[in-house]
Structures are given as C-alpha cells and as structure tokens.
N, C-alpha and C positions, 0 to 999 in steps of 0.2 A: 504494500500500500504506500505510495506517495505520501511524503513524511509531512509536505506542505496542506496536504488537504485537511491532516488530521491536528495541524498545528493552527489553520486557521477556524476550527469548525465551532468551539465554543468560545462563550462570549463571557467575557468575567463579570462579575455582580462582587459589589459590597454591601454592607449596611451602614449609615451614617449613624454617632450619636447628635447630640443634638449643636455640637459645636461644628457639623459638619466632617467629623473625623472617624475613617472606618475602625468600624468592632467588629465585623466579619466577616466573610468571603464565601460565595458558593458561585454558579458558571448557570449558564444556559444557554440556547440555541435558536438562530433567531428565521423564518419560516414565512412566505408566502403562502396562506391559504385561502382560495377564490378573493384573492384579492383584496386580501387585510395581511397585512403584516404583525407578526404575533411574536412574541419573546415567551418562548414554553422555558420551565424550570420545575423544582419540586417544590413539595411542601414543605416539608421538614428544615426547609432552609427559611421560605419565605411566610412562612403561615404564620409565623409573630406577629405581622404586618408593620414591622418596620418600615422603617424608611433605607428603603431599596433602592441602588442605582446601576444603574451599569455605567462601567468607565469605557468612555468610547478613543480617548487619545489623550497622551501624555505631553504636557509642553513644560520644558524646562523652568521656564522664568515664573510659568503661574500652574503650575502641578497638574495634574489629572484631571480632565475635562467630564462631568456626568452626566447622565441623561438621568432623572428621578422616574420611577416607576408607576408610583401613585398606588390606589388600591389594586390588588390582583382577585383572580378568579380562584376559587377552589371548587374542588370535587368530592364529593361523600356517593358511594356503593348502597341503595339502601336493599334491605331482604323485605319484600312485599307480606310474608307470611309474618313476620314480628315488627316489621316497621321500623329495623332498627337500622343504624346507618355508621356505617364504614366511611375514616376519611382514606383517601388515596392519595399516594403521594405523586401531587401532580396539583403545578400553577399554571397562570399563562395570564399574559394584559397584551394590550394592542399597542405598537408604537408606529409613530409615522415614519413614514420612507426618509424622511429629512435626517435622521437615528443614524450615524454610522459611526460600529467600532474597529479599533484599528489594534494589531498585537505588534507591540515595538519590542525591537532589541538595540538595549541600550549600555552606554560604557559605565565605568563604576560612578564617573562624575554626572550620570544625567544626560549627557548628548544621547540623540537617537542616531542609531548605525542602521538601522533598517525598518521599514515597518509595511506590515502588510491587511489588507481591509479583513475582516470575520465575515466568513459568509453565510448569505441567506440564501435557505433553502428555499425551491418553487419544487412545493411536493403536494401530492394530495393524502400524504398522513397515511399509505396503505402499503406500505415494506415492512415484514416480518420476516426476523431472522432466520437463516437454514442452517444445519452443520456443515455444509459444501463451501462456506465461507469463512473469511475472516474478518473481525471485527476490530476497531481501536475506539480509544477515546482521549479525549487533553485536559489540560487545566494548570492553575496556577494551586499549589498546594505546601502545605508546613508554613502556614502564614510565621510571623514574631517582629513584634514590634522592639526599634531599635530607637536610640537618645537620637533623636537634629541638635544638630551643634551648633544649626542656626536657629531654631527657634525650639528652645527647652522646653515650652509650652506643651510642645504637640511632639508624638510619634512618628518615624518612618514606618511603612509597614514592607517587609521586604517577605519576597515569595519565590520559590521557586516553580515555572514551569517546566513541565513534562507531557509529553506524547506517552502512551501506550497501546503498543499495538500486538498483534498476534492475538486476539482473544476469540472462542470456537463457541459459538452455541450450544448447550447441551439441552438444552428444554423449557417450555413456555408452562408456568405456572399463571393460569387463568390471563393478566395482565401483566406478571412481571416476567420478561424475559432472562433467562439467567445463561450467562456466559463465564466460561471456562480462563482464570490467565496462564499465561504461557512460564510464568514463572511461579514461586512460590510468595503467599501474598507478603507483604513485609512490614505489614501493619499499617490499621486505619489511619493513622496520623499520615501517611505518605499519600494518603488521597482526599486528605481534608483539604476544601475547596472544590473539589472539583463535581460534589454534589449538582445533579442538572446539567451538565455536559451531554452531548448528544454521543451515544455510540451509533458509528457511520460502518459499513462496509465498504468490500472495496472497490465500488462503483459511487461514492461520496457520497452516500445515502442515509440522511440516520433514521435509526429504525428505535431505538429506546433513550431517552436519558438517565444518567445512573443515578441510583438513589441509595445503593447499601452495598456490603460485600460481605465475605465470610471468609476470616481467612484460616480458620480451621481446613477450610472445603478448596483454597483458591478459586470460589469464585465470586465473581459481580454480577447483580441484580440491575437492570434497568427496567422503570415504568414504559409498558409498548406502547408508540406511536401510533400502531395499528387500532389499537384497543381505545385509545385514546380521542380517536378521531370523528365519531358519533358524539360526542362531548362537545366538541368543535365548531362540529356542522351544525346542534342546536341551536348556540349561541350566534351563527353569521346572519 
C-alpha cells in the first residue's frame, strides 16, 4: 500500500480547554456523501461534547490554525422488544468544503519542510472488509505536553505520527469490523490519538474507523462504514 495514501487519510482532532489550549487528541476522516461533506469520528472520543476542532495547518508565527466543530451527531442501537438503547461508537457533523487540512512535516525549530492536503473521501459509505486484503491506518499518537520557553503560560503539545499498515480482516462482528496486526500489539498508549482514523485498503478506501484494540489478541476493532451508512442516508 502507498505509504502516502495512508499518511494522508486521517485528519487530527483536538479538544480545547477553555483558554483555547489542547487537552486531547483523537483523528477522523473527512467524506463526501451525496453531496454534504461530513467529518465521521467516534464516540468515545467526542461524546463529552467538548469543544472539538480539527487542526487544519500549522503556521509558525501564529500556531495551528482550527476549524471548531460545534455540536456533533451520535448514534444509540435500540432493541424494539425492551426499548432499551445501545450507544455506538460513532460521530459525524457536516463541515463546509471551505475546511481544508493539511499534514506538515516540520524541523525541530517550526519551519515546514513539507506539507500535504488530508483527503476527502467521495464514497457512498458501502466497502466492507474481505480477508483477500490489506488494511492500514495513521495518526498522531503518545501525545505529552512539554514547558515553551517562550510562553510559560501554556504547553507545547508534541506527538508522534505513525502509518500502520499490513492489517488482515478476520471477521465482522455485527458493526464492528475486526482486523488482525501484522505485529505484536505494543500497547494502547502507542495508539492513543489515533481513535476515528479511517482504516482504508488498498484501493484508498476506508471501510471502518478504529475505535479499540486488544492487545492480548493483536487485534483492532473498527466501527463499519458499511453499517454505518443507513445512519447517514436518514439524516441527508
């Protein structure tokens, strides 16, 4: 799989506190569908209702640029015979095509060396995994906030990203597709952030966002796109 596809596929998400300074990190993916542009992510990231942004570009002289999210959508399962209701781990809000983020790479002092756009998917939300395939997913992950030396006030927040790829479908649990990693898992802290990343194959497709893993099992769980998509189509 094209390292570039899977490097620009999700879109990072912070949370603000109210001074404007991130407290958190999770990813999501951002999708054309009939003609609404849609930022899908999970729950468990964004069902606080925080105040959510996505960083869409970084500028030296005045920091990380955001787009604010505003309220999001969620989803509850319910069982007709008890009435009782299931949440699912799965958001989504509408943003305008004017929205664009960008994944920089950058020197230790701030300059940008590179930077390239995240892209939006034009999907109809109906790709479900096979095991004939292989799966990847990205993110920024192991957030920690470090001292500014220029402004003691406030935190840097420094992150590492990562691509991971080789991942194999092994089986669709009702909504949640679960995929196999090619290595041994090395603990949830090394994928913290990347919660709502789109796992794409590799025809640049995403078919789940992750939401959990198990690293007893080496595997990752992603919320299906497929499954998902009648959720979608009610609300256009």
């Amino acid at each position: 799989m094209k390292n570039q596809y899977v490097s620009s596929s999700s879109v990072p998400l912070c949370q603000l506190d109210d001074k404007n300074l991130p407290i958190a990190i999770a990813s999501g993916c951002i999708v054309y569908y009939k003609e609404r542009r849609l930022l899908l992510t999970v729950e468990h990231a964004t069902g606080n209702q925080g105040n959510w942004a996505i960083e869409l570009e970084y500028d030296k002289d005045n920091g990380c640029k955001l787009y604010r999210m505003g309220a999001m959508n969620f989803v509850k399962k319910f069982s007709l015979p008890t009435n009782e209701g299931t949440k699912l781990d799965f958001s989504y809000v509408e943003i305008p095509d004017t929205v664009k983020a960008y994944r920089h790479i950058l020197t230790s002092n701030g300059e940008t060396i590179s930077k390239e756009e995240i892209h939006t998917y034009n999907t109809k939300l109906c790709n479900l995994p096979n095991k004939d395939d292989e799966y990847a997913f990205s993110g920024y992950v192991m957030p920690q906030y470090l001292p500014n030396p220029l402004k003691p006030e406030h935190k840097i927040l420094e992150r590492i990203f990562n691509c991971f790829n080789g991942l194999k479908f092994i089986r669709q649990e009702q909504e949640i597709s679960v995929f196999k990693l090619p290595f041994n898992h090395p603990g949830h802290e090394h994928f913290q952030g990347c919660s709502g990343s789109p796992i794409i194959n590799s025809q640049n497709e995403p078919v789940a966002l992750l939401c959990e893993g198990n690293s007893l099992t080496n595997e990752i769980f992603g919320i299906s796109l497929k499954h998902m998509q009648p959720i979608i189509e009610a609300s256009v």
